[in-house]
N, C-alpha and C positions, 0 to 999 in steps of 0.2 A: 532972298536967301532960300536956296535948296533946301528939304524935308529928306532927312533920310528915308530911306525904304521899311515899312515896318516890320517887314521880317528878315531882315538883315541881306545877307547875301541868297544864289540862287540853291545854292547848297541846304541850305537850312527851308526855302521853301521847298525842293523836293523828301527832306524831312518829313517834312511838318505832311506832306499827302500822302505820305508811307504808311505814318503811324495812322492807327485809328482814335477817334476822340474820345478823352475818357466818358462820355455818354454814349457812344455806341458801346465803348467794350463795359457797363452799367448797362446798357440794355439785353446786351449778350448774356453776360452772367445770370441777368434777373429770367431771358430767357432759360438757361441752362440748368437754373436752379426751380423754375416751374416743370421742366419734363422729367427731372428728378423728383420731384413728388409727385408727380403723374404714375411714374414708374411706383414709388414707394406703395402709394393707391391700389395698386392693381393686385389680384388675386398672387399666391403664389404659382399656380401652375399659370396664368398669363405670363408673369412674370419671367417665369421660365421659358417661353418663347422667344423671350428679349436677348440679343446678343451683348450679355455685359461680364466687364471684367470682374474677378474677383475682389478686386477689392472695392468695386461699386457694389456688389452683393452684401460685401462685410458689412461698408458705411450704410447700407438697405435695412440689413440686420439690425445692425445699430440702432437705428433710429427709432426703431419699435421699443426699444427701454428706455426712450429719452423722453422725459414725461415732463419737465422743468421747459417751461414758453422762449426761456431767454439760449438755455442749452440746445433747442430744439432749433432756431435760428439761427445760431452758430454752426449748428451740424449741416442744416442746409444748405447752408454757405458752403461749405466743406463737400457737399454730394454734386452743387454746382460747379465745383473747382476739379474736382474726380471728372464730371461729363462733358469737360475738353477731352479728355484724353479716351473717349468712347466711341463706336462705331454710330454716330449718330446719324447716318445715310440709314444703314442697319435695324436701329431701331424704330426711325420712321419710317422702312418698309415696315416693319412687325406690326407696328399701332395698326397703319394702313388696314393691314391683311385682320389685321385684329376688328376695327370699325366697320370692315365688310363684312366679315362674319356677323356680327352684329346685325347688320343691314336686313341682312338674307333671313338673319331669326324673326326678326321683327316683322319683315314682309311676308312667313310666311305663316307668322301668328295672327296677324290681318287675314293673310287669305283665310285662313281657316274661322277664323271669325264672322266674314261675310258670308260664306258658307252654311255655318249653324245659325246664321241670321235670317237666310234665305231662306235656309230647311223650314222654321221656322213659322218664317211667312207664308211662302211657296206653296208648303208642302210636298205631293206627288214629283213637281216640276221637277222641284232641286232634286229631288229623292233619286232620279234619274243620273243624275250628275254627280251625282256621291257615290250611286252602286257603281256606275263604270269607272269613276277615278282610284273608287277603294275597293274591289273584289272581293275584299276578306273581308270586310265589314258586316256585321251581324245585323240582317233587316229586321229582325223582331223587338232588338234592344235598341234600332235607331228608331223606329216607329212609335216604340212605345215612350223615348225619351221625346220626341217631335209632341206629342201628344201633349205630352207633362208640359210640356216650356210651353206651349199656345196654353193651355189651362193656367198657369202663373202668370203668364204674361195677362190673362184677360181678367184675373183675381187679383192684379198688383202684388202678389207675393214677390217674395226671393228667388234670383231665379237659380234654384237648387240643380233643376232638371237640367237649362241650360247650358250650366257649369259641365253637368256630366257628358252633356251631348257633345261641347267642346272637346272635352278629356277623350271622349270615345272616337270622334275625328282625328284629335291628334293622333293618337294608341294608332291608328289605322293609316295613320298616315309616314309612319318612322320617326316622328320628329320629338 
């Protein structure tokens, strides 16, 4: 004896591969409602880079008076059901452009770091490499800062001078 088909006719298995399974669109939403707190997270003026609608702003707004854990999952529910309807190509260039920036701060808070590391150690050598990179830099306040941080650095103190030799590279650097 024959077994019917178990998903009936061919109509219903083309169905059935149309729709998505309710654990993808549970994976969707649980995605959709993580870059909505991503967004909530972020500074207001980042924020403001973001391509969103008004009433993703509102329910954004929202959410900073919702101080109740069980109201507060409700609403996120509600922020992830708003970001269907958002330019989310839009807002993942912004992030993008947002994490580069990032990038470039942090690369060049490093550079500048190696730098007053070198000065540091170096002395004269780098001292060379700082006047030509920064023109406007004060040789008598980097000199005498280079001084200070090898004297801390060789007393185990704090590195006070350091700090400022950093400060005074950045200052001269725009950053």
């Amino acid at each position: 004896m024959a077994r019917p088909p178990k998903h009936g006719t061919e109509e219903d298995v083309s169905l059935d591969e149309a729709a998505p399974s309710k654990s993808s669109r549970k994976r969707e939403m649980t995605a959709l409602q993580k870059l909505g707190a991503e967004i909530i997270e972020l500074s207001p003026a980042l924020r403001g880079r973001l391509p969103l609608s008004d009433d993703m702003l509102a329910a954004i707004e929202e959410m900073g008076r919702i101080k109740a854990h069980e109201a507060r999952r409700r609403h996120m529910q509600y922020v992830g059901k708003l970001m269907r309807s958002e330019d989310l190509a839009g807002i993942e260039a912004a992030f993008a452009a947002i994490e580069d920036e990032k990038q470039a701060r942090d690369l060049a808070f490093h550079e500048l770091e190696g730098l007053r590391d070198r000065l540091i150690e170096e002395g004269d050598q780098a001292l060379d490499e700082v006047l030509a990179r920064f023109p406007s830099i004060e040789l008598s306040s980097l000199r005498q800062l280079v001084r200070n941080a090898r004297r801390e650095r060789a007393a185990d103190k704090p590195p006070a001078s350091a700090r400022k030799l950093f400060k005074l590279l950045r200052d001269a650097s725009g950053r």
